[in-house]
C-alpha positions in Angstrom: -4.4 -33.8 -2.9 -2.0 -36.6 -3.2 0.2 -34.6 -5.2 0.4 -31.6 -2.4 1.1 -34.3 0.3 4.0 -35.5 -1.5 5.0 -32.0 -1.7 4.6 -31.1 1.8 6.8 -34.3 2.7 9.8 -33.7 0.9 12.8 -34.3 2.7 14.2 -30.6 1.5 11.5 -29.1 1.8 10.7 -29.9 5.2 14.0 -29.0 6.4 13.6 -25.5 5.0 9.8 -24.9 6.5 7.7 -25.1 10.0 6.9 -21.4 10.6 5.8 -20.6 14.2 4.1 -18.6 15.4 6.7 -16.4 16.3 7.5 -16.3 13.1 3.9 -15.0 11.8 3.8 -12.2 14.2 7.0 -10.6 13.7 6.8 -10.6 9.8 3.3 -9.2 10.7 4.9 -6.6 12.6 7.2 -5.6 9.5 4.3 -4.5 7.8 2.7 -2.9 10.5 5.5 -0.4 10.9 5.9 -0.3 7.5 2.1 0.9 7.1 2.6 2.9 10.2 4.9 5.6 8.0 3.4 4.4 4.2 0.0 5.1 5.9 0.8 8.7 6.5 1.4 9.1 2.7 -1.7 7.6 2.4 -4.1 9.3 4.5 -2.6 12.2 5.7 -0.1 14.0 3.6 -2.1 14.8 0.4 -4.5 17.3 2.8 -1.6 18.1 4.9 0.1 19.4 1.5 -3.2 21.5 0.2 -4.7 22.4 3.0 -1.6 23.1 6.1 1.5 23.9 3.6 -0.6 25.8 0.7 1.0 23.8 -2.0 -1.0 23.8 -5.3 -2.6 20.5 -6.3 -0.5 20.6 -10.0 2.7 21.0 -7.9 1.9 18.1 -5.6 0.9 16.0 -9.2 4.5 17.0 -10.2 6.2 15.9 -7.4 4.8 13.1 -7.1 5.7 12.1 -11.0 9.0 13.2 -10.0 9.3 11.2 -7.0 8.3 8.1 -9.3 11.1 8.7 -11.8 14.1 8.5 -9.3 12.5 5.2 -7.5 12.4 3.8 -11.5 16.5 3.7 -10.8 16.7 3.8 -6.8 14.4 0.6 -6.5 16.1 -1.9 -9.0 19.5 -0.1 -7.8 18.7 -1.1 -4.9 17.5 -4.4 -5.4 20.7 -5.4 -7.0 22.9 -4.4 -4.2 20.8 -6.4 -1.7 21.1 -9.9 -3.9 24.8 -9.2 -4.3 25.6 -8.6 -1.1 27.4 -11.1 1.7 25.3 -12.6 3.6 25.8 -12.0 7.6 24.7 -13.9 10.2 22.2 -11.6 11.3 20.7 -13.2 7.4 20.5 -12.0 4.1 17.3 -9.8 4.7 16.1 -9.3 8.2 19.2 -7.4 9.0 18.2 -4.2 6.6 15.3 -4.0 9.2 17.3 -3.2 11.8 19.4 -1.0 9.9 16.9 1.5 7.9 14.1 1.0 10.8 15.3 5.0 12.8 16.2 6.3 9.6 13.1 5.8 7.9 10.9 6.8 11.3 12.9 9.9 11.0 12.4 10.5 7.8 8.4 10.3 7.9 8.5 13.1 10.6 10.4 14.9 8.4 7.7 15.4 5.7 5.6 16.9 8.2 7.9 19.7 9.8 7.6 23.2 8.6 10.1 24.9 8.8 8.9 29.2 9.8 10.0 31.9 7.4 9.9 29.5 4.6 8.8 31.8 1.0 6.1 28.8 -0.7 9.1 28.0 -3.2 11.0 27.1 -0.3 7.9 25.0 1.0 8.1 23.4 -2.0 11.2 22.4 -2.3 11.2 21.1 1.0 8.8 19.0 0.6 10.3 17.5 -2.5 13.1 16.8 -0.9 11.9 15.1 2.5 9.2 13.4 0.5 11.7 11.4 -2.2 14.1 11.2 0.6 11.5 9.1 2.7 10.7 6.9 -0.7 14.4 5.9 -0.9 14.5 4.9 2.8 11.5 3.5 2.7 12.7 1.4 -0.4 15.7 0.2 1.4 13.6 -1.3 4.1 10.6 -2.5 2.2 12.4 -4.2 -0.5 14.7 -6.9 1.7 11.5 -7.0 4.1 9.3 -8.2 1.1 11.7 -10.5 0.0 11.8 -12.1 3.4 9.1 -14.7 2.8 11.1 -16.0 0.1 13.7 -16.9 2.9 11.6 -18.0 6.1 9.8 -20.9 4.6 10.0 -22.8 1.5 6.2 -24.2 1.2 3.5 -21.8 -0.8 1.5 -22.5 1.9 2.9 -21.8 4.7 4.5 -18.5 2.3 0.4 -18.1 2.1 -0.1 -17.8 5.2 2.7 -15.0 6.0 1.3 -12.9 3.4 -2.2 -13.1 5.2 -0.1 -12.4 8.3 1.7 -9.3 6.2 -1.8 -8.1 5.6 -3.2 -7.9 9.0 0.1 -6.7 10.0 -0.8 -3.7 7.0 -4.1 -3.1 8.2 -3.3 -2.7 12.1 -0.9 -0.3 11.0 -2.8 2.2 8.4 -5.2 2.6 11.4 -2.7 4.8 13.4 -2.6 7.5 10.2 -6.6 7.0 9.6 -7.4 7.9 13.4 -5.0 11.0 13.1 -6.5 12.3 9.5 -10.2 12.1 11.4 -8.6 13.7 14.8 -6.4 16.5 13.6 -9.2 19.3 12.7 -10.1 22.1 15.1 -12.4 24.6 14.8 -11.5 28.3 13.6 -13.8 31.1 12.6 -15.1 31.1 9.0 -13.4 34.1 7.2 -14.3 35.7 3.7 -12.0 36.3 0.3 -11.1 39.5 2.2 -10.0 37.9 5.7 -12.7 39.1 7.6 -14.4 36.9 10.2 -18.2 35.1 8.4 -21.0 36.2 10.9 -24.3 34.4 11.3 -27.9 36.1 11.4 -27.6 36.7 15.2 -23.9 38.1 14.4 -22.3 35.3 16.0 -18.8 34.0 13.8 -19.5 31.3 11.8 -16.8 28.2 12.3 -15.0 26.0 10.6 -12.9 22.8 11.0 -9.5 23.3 9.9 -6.3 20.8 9.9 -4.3 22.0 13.5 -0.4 21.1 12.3 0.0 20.7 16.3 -1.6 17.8 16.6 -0.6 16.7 13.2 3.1 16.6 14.1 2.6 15.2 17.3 0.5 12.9 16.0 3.3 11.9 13.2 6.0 11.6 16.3 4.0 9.3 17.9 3.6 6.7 14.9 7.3 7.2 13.9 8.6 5.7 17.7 5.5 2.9 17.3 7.6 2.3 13.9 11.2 1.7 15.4 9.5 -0.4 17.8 7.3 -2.3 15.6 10.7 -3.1 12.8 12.7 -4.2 16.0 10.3 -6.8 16.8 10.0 -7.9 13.4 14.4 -8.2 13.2 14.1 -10.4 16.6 11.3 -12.9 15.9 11.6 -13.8 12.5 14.0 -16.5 11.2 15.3 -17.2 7.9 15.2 -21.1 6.9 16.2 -21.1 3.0 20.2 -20.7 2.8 21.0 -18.3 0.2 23.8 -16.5 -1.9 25.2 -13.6 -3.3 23.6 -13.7 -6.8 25.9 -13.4 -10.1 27.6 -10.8 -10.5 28.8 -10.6 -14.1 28.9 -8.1 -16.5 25.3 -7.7 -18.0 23.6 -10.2 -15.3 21.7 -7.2 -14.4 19.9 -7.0 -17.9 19.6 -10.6 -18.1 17.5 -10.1 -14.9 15.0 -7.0 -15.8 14.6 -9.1 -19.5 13.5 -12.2 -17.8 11.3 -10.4 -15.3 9.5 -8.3 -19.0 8.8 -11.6 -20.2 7.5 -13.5 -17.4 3.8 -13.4 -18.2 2.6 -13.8 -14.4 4.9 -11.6 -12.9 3.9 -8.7 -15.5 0.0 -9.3 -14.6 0.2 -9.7 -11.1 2.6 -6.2 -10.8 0.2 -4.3 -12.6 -2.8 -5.8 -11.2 -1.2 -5.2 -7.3 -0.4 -1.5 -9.2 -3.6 -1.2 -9.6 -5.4 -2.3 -6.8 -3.0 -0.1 -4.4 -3.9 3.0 -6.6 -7.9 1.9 -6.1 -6.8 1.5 -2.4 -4.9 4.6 -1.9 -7.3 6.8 -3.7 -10.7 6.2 -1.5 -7.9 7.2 1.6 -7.0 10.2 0.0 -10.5 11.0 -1.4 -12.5 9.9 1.4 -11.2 12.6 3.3 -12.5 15.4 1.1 -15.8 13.7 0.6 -16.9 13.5 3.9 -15.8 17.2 4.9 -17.6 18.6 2.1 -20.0 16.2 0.4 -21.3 14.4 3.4 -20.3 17.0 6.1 -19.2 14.7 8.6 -15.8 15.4 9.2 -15.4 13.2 12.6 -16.5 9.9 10.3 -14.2 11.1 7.7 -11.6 7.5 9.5 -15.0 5.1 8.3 -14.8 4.5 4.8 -11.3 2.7 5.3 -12.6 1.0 8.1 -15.1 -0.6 6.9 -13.0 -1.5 3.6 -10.6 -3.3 6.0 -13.1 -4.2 8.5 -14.4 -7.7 6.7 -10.5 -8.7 6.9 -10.7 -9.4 10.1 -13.3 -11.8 9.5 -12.2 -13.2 6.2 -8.6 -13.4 7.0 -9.0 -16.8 9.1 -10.3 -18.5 6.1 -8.4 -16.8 2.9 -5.5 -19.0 2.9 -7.9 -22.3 2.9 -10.1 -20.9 0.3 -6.9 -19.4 -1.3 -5.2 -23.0 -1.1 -8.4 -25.4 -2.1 -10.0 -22.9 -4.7 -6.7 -21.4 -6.0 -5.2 -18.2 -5.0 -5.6 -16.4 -8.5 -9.2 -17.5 -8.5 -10.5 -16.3 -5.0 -8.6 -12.9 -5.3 -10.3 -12.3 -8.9 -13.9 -12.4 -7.7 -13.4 -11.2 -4.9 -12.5 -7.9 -6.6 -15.4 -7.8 -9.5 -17.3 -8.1 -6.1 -15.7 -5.2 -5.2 -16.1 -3.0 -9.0 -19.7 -4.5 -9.0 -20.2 -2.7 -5.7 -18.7 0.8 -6.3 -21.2 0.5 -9.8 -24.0 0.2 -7.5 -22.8 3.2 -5.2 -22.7 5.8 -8.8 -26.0 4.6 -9.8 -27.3 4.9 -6.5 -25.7 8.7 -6.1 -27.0 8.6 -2.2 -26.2 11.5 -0.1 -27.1 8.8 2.9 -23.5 8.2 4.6 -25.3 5.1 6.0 -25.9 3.4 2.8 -22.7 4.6 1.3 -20.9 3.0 4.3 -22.7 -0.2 4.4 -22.8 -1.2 0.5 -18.6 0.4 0.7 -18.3 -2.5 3.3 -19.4 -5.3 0.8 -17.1 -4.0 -1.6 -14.4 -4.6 1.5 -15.5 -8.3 1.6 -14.7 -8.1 -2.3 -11.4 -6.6 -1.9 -10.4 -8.6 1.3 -8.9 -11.5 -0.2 -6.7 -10.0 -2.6 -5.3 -7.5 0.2 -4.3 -10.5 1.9 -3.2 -12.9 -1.1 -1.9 -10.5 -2.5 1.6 -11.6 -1.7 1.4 -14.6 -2.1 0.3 -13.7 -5.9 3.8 -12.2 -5.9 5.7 -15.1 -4.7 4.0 -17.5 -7.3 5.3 -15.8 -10.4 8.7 -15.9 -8.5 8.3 -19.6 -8.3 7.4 -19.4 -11.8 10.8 -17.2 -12.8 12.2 -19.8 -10.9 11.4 -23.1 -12.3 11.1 -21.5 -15.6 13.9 -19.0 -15.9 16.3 -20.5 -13.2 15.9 -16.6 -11.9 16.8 -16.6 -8.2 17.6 -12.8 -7.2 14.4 -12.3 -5.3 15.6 -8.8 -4.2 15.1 -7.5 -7.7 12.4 -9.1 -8.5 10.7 -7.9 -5.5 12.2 -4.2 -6.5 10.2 -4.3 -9.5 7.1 -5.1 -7.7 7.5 -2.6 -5.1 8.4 -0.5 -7.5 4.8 -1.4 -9.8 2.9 -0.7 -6.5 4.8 3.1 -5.7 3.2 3.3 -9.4 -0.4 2.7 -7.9 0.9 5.2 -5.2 1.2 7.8 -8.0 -1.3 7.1 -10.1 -4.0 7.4 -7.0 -2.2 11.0 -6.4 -2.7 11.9 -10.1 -6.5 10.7 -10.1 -6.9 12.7 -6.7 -5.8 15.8 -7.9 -6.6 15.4 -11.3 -10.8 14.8 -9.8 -10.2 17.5 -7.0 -9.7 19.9 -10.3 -11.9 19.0 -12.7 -14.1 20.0 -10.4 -13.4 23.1 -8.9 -11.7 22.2 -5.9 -8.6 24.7 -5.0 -6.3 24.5 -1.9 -8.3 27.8 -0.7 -11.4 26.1 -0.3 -11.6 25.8 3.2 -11.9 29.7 3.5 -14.6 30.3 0.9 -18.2 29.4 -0.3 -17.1 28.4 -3.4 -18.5 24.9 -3.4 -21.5 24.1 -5.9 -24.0 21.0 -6.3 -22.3 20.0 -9.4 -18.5 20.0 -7.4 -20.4 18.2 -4.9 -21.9 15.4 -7.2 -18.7 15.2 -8.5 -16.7 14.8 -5.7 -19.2 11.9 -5.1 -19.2 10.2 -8.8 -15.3 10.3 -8.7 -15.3 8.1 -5.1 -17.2 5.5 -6.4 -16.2 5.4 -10.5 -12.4 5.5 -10.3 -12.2 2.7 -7.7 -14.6 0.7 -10.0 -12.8 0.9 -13.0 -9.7 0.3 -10.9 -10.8 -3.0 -9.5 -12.8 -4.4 -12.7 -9.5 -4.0 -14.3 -7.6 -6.2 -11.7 -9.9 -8.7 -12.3 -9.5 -8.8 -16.1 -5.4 -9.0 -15.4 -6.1 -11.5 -12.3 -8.5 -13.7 -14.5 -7.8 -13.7 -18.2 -4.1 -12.3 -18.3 -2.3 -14.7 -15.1 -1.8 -18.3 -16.0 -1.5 -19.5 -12.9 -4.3 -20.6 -11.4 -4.6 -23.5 -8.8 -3.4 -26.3 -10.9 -0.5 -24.3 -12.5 0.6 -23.7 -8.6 0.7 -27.3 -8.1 2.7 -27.8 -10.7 5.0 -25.5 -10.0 5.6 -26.6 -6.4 5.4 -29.9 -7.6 8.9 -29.1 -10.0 10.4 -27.2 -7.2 10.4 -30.2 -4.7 11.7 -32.4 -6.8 14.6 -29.8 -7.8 15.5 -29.6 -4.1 15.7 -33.4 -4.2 19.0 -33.4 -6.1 
C-alpha cells in the first residue's frame, strides 16, 4: 500500500491527474453513442439482413470476412495518422469526436435504407458498401476516442475508473438497438411455399410476427440524432491532462511499432482475450433473437437475455474498480468469466425449454461477465503501460488500432458462428414463411446459445489467467517505474 501512495503523490503525476466528474460522464457518453450505432450491428442488422433485405446467410458470412480484411489496413492506417498528427488545441484526441460524430450517425442509417427497384445483387452490394463504409467511420471515431484515457489522467486508477465509466456508458447505449430488435415485429398473415394465406380449423388466417422495416428505420433515425448528441457532449466535457506529441515519423517507425506490439506478451493476450469475449458478447445479441422467436416463442422478451447479462453491471460496477484495484484487475476479470463459462455449461446440460430458468441462471453468468465488461479497458491500458516502460512505445493511437481492430475480429467471428449455427441447422432466410422448423433445429438452436458462449469465455479465462503476466503486483510495478520516469 505504501508503494501506491507514493505513486499517487508524485509531483508529475499529480499534475497530470484529478478527473471530475465531468470528466467521467462525458467519456461515458463517448461510448454510449458509440454503442448507440455499434449496437445496431449488434442486435439488429444480422435479422434485418436475412429476414427484411433476403440476403443469404453465406453472403452476409462473406461480407463480413470482407469487411474484416479492409479494417486489417484501414485501422492501423488510421492509427498512424492520428499519432502523427499536430496536435490542436481542441487536443490530440477529443477533437476527432467532433469531427466523425454526423458522419458516422449518417452512416449507421445508411445500412438500414433500401433503396426500391433494387435486383438482390444490387441489395447486396449495397449493403457491402454502406456496411464497410460505416466500419471505416466508425474506426476513425472509435480509435482516437479509445485512446483518450491515455490522455485525461495519468494514474491507473483513476484510468480504472474511466473504463468502468466507458462501460456503463456501453451498456446505456446497446439498450436503444435491444428495445428496437424486441419492438420492430408486426403481425402478418402466415402464407405457404405457394404464397397463399395459412388458415386455421375455423378458417380464420393464421399470423405471424414479421420484422416491419418502418419502424426499423425510424427506429435507426432516432438512435443516429441520440448519437451526434451523445459525441457532442463527450467533445465538451472531457479534458485532456497528459501533453503529448506527434510520434516519430521516420522511415520504418511504423514496423518498429506493429513488431513491438507482436511481441508484447500482455498486449497479445489481452487483444485476443477482449477478441474473444466481444465475439461471446455479440453472438448471444445476435442469437438471442432467433431463439426466442422460434425456440422459446416469445418474441416480445426476445430484448431479456442482454438485459439480464448487463443487468448485474449496474450493481457490480460501484465496486469493480476496488475489487479491480485491491485484488488486481487481471485476477477479478478472470473468474469472473469461468463464472460466466461454468454458467452457460449448466444451461447445455440443463437443455430447459423454461425461459424463466434460462433467464435467471443467464443472469449469473452476467455477474461473471460484469467485471471484465467494465475492466476490460483498463486491461488494455496496462499492457500499454507495459509497451511503455518496457519498449519506450508511446503511439497510443496504434496501439489502440490494433485492439480495436482484435475486437472487430470478435465482431466477425460472432457473425461467422451465427450463421455458421443458423445453418448447420436448417435455418434459411425463408423461414419465417414456412413450417420447416423440426425438434432437432430447435434443440440446436438452443445447444448453440449456451455452448459457443461457454467455450468463448472458458477460453478468455485461460488467456486472462495463465497467458497475461500482469497481475496485481506486476501493475504496481509498472506504475511504480512510470512515476519515477516522470520524475526526471
Amino acid at each position: 500500500m505504501g508503494k501506491n501512495k507514493a505513486i499517487e503523490k508524485n509531483a508529475a503525476i499529480e499534475k497530470t491527474s484529478g478527473i471530475t466528474k465531468q470528466d467521467k460522464i462525458g467519456y461515458a457518453l463517448g461510448d454510449f453513442s458509440s454503442l448507440l450505432v455499434f449496437g445496431l450491428v449488434q442486435s439488429v442488422l444480422q435479422k434485418y439482413y436475412t429476414d427484411v433485405v433476403g440476403i443469404g446467410i453465406v453472403s452476409i458470412m462473406i461480407m463480413f470476412i470482407v469487411a474484416r480484411i479492409w479494417d486489417a489496413v484501414n485501422d492501423p492506417l488510421w492509427g498512424r495518422i492520428i499519432d502523427r498528427a499536430p496536435v490542436k488545441p481542441s487536443g490530440r484526441y477529443r477533437r476527432w469526436l467532433q469531427v466523425f460524430a454526423l458522419p458516422v450517425a449518417l452512416a449507421a442509417v445508411l445500412m438500414f435504407v433500401r433503396i426500391p427497384g433494387l435486383s438482390e445483387t444490387g441489395n447486396l452490394i449495397f449493403a457491402y458498401v454502406t456496411y464497410i463504409l460505416f466500419g471505416m467511420l466508425y474506426t476513425c471515431i472509435n480509435i482516437p476516442y479509445g485512446s483518450l484515457s491515455q490522455v485525461i489522467s495519468s494514474s491507473d486508477k483513476e484510468r480504472s475508473t474511466l473504463s468502468v465509466f466507458r462501460s456503463i456508458g456501453s451498456t446505456f447505449g446497446a439498450m436503444p438497438a435491444m428495445a428496437l430488435i424486441s419492438l420492430c415485429y408486426i403481425s402478418v398473415p402466415l402464407k405457404d411455399e405457394n404464397g397463399e394465406a395459412v388458415l386455421d380449423e375455423a378458417g380464420n388466417a393464421v399470423m405471424t410476427k414479421v420484422m416491419s422495416y418502418q419502424k426499423i428505420l425510424i427506429g435507426v433515425i432516432v438512435i443516429a440524432v441520440l448519437c451526434v448528441i451523445g459525441f457532442s457532449l463527450a467533445y465538451k466535457w472531457t479534458r485532456e491532462r497528459v501533453k503529448t506529441e506527434p510520434q516519430n515519423q521516420d522511415r520504418g517507425q511504423t514496423w518498429k511499432v506493429i513488431k513491438i506490439l507482436f511481441k508484447s506478451r500482455p498486449f497479445v493476450a489481452v487483444c485476443v482475450a477482449s477478441m474473444l469475449f466481444l465475439a461471446a458478447q455479440m453472438f448471444g445479441q445476435s442469437y438471442y433473437s432467433y431463439l426466442f422467436d422460434y425456440y422459446f416463442n416469445a418474441q416480445k422478451l426476445t430484448f431479456l437475455p442482454t438485459v439480464f447479462q448487463y443487468l448485474p453491471v449496474a450493481v457490480i460496477m460501484f465496486f469493480a474498480t476496488k475489487l479491480g484495484n485491491q485484488y488486481g484487475r487481471r485476477e477479478v476479470c478472470a473468474y469472473g468469466i469461468l463464472v460466466a463459462g461454468v454458467c452457460n455449461l449448466i444451461l447445455y446440460l440443463m437443455n430447459t425449454h423454461n425461459v424463466v430458468l434460462y433467464l435467471i441462471v443467464l443472469f449469473l453468468s452476467g455477474v461473471g461477465n460484469a467485471f471484465i465488461f467494465l475492466l476490460v479497458w483498463s486491461l488494455a491500458n496496462d499492457a500499454m503501460d507495459y509497451n511503455e516502460v518496457k519498449f519506450g512505445l508511446t503511439d497510443t493511437a496504434t496501439s489502440y488500432s490494433f485492439y480495436s481492430f482484435m475486437r472487430k475480429l470478435g465482431q466477425t467471428i460472432a457473425a461467422i458462428l451465427v450463421n455458421a449455427a443458423l445453418l448447420r441447422i436448417g435455418y434459411t432466410e425463408n423461414v419465417l414463411n414456412t413450417e420447416n422448423i423440426t425438434d432437432a433445429t430447435l434443440r440446436g438452436m438452443y445447444a448453440y446459445s449456451v455452448l459457443i458462449p461457454a467455450v468463448l469465455y472458458i477460453l478468455v479465462f485461460i488467456l486472462l489467467r495463465f497467458v497475461n503476466p500482469l497481475g496485481k503486483k506486476q501493475v504496481d510495478e509498472l506504475q511504480a517505474k512510470k512515476a519515477k520516469a516522470a520524475e526526471k
